[in-house]
Steps between C-alpha positions, in 0.01 A plus 500: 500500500765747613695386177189587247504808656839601478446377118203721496728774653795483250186489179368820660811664542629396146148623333512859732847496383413451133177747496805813669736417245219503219368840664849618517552424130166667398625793685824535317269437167334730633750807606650387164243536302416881645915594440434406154170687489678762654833561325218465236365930538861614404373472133192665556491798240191760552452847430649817775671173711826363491550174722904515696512175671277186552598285745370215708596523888586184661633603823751257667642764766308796518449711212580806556310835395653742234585888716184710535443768733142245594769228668627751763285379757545141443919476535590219477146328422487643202465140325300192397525167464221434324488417141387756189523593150655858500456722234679827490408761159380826457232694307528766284821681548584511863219313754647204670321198611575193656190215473574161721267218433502191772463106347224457724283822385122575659371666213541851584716778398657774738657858405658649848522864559786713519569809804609824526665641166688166446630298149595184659303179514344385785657158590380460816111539379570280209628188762171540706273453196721228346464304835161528468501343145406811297728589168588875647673768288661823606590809340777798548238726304735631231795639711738416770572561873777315644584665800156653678163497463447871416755522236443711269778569230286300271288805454747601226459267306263473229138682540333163464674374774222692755213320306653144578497575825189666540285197298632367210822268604238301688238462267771383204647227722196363584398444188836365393574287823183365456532352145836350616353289764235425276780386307670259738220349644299442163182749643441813654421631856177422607485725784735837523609723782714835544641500909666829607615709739531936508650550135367141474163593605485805291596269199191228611260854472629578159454181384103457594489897375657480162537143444199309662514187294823440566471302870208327668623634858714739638618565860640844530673543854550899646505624106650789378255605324387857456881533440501883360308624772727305723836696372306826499425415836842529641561811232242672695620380828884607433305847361327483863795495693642744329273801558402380823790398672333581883262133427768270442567198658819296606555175502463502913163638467391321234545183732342638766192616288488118368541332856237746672281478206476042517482565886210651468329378234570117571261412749244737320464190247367259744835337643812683631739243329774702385283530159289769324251358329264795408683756478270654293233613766784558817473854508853572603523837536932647498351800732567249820856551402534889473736636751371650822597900483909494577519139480707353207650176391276198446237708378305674213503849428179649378648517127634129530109412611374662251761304228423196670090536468600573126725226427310223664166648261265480383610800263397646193705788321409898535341438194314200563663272365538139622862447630689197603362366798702496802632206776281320746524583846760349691758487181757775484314832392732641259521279159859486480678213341766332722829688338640180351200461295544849363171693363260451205510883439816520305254254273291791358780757506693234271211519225423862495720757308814669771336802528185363625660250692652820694170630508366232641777451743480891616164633472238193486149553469247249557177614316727667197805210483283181540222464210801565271694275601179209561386639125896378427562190697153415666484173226821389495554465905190636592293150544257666643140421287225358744334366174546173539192377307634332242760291684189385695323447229737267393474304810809603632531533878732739711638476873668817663692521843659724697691548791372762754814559601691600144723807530577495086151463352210643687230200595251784452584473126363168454172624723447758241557314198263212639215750609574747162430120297189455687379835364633393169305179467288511754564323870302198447656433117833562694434208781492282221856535360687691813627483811713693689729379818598714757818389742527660854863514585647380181726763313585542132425110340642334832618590790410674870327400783185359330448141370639530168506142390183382253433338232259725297601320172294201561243678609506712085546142397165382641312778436608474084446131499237394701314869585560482835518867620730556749429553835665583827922370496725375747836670558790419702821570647734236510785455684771246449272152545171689598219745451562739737156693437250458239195789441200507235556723193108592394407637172495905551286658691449203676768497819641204738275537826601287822217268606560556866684156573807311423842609387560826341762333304271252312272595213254298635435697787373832262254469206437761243272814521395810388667754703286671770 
């Protein structure tokens, strides 16, 4: 008995052994057949594109990603083992893509967003969407910034150059990326998506505006949209400070306006927590911090109150005019870029001719400087249209998000361009294609004290291919091994409310309602 089984042993063994060295075969058949498929899209010839390289990725140690300004956070991650045809070509004259394409592919197509002013391409974005099966492409938009984000030599470069940026770079490798993995895998995409962050979020807007056929779903995180108005912004604000020199703020009291500002406005959401979650209706009032006569120090001055009320809006110009709007309560007041980031103003003073540019520079004027310049520029990085009706029309389906806490791109922004679509389309018609995501405590596309960790992607996915509208989402924070805190995001104005019991680091302790 004991000897049949040991027979019976050795037959299984022998037949488990056969069956992984037949799977092992089919894989190399397999990863052989997609090299060959692969090196294959070096001969493709088309119109305006011009393949480089086409190679197939087969990873034994790491595979390390090409430089790009996107990799700085990742040091030495900045690589993947896992398996991909890479192709590497540019359209038209000067825009750069890279398009990687997994064996094992789930149908869908990717484009990732860029950020800031930058040419690069964004390996790290392109990894997460390979891992998750999609063929993912990525774009420097038609010029080149190795060094920073806000470069911006490229600006003297050809006039088109602005236009690829704005829209068109985009658009063109979309088209093109997607006939090449229609290509290797013998059909095309059945389900596409644009995912992006600030410059990337901008480009997911631009997209639905002036391209809507081109993707299913987009998720546009903190965009930088309304991007002419944003650079006027800090034209005016330099203009501000100025002619007005009493109101300004340093960087001491701009702390201490943040700090005082969450203190008070955190448990006015529901929950002291460390969190602002409605900001919105906190009613934070800078007067608590003007200086008691004689006193000085860590206090406001009745001009520096007054700047304050301004900068933290709402605002409008002298003339009426609607003006960028301005940080949530509890961020820094003043919208100044951290000073290795640089500014977008130089941007605009880069397209005009010098002697406006010194115009500009010396004696800006809102209400007579902006409609020129949004009459100029307002369609090539404006992506600001709340007309969205024909990128609903074509069933396409959009997910915003923002961090309450982002110091770069106002979270107010994506409030306005959400409420400015409702009276576009109408605020039912908009329910059925948008949704916007507020973050408390999350800064510009990750970061700060907020849960900042979630997986809004699946829930585009869903909601494209099965019509299940999003709803309330988990995010967390994770620390090495666990989630430290998790927290409902609910689709604006809906807000996280605390039921009363349990832990105010669990989700499942707050459901989702409209703000008292």
């Amino acid at each position: 008995m004991k000897r049949t089984r040991w027979i019976a042993g050795v037959a299984l063994a022998a037949l488990s052994s056969l069956a992984a060295g037949s799977q092992l075969a089919a894989q190399d058949r397999d990863s052989s057949a997609s090299a060959e498929r692969c090196r294959v899209l070096a001969n493709v010839q088309r119109p305006d594109l011009r393949i480089t390289a086409a190679e197939y990725i087969d990873p034994g140690p790491p595979w390390s990603f090409p430089a790009s300004i996107f990799n700085m956070r990742l040091g030495p991650n900045a690589n993947t083992v896992e398996e991909f045809c890479r192709v590497t070509g540019i359209v038209e004259e000067e825009i750069r893509f890279e398009l990687w394409m997994p064996p094992e592919w789930n149908d869908r197509y990717q484009q990732v967003g860029n950020g800031g002013l930058s040419g690069a391409i964004n390996y790290p974005m392109l990894h997460e969407a390979l891992r998750r099966g999609y063929a993912a492409a990525s774009t420097d938009t038609g010029h080149q910034t190795p060094n920073a984000f806000f470069e911006d030599a490229w600006l003297d470069g050809p006039a088109e150059r602005v236009e690829n940026f704005g829209h068109r770079a985009h658009h063109l490798v979309t088209e093109q990326a997607r006939a090449l993995v229609a290509e290797f895998y013998g059909e095309a995409p059945r389900f596409s998506y644009f995912n992006g962050c600030s410059s990337g979020g901008w480009q997911g807007l631009t997209e639905a505006q002036l391209y809507p056929e081109d993707y299913d779903g987009i998720l546009a995180g903190a965009p930088a949209n309304n991007f002419v108005r944003l650079q006027v912004y800090q034209l005016w604000l330099d203009a501000f400070e100025r002619r007005d020199p009493a109101g300004n703020l340093s960087d001491e009291l701009q702390r201490l306006i943040a700090t005082r500002g969450a203190a008070y406005c955190d448990p006015r959401d529901g929950l002291a927590d460390g969190l602002v979650s409605h900001p919105e209706q906190c009613g934070f009032d800078p007067a608590v911090l003007q200086c008691a006569p004689d006193a000085s120090g860590e206090c406001l001055t009745p001009a520096q109150v007054s700047r304050v009320r301004l900068l933290y809006g709402p605002r409008t110009s002298p003339g009426g005019a609607r003006m960028y709007p301005g940080n949530a309560v509890g961020n820094i007041a003043m919208f100044r870029f951290p000073p290795e980031m640089g500014t977008l103003a130089p941007m605009i003073l880069k397209l005009v001719p010098p002697e406006e540019a010194a115009r500009l520079t010396s004696d800006f004027d809102f209400d007579r400087d902006t409609p020129s310049l949004l009459e100029r520029f307002g369609r090539n990085l404006g992506a600001d249209d709340p007309d969205l009706v024909r990128f609903a029309a074509r069933g396409g389906r959009m997910i915003v998000w923002h961090g309450w806490n982002d110091v770069l791109i106002s979270p107010y922004n994506s409030i306005d361009y959400y409420t400015r679509v409702g009276e576009a389309v109408g605020a039912e018609p908009r329910a059925g294609f948008m949704r916007l995501y507020m973050a408390p405590g999350v800064e510009h596309c990750s970061g700060g004290p907020g849960p900042d960790r979630f997986d809004m992607l699946s829930e585009l996915e869903r909601w494209v291919e099965q019509g299940r509208a999003p709803e309330r989402v988990v995010a967390e924070t994770r620390v090495p091994g666990q989630v430290f805190r998790s927290r409902l995001l609910c689709p604006h104005p809906q807000i996280a409310v605390y039921r009363g019991g349990g832990s105010t680091d669990d989700a499942a302790s707050f459901e989702c309602r409209a703000p008292s």
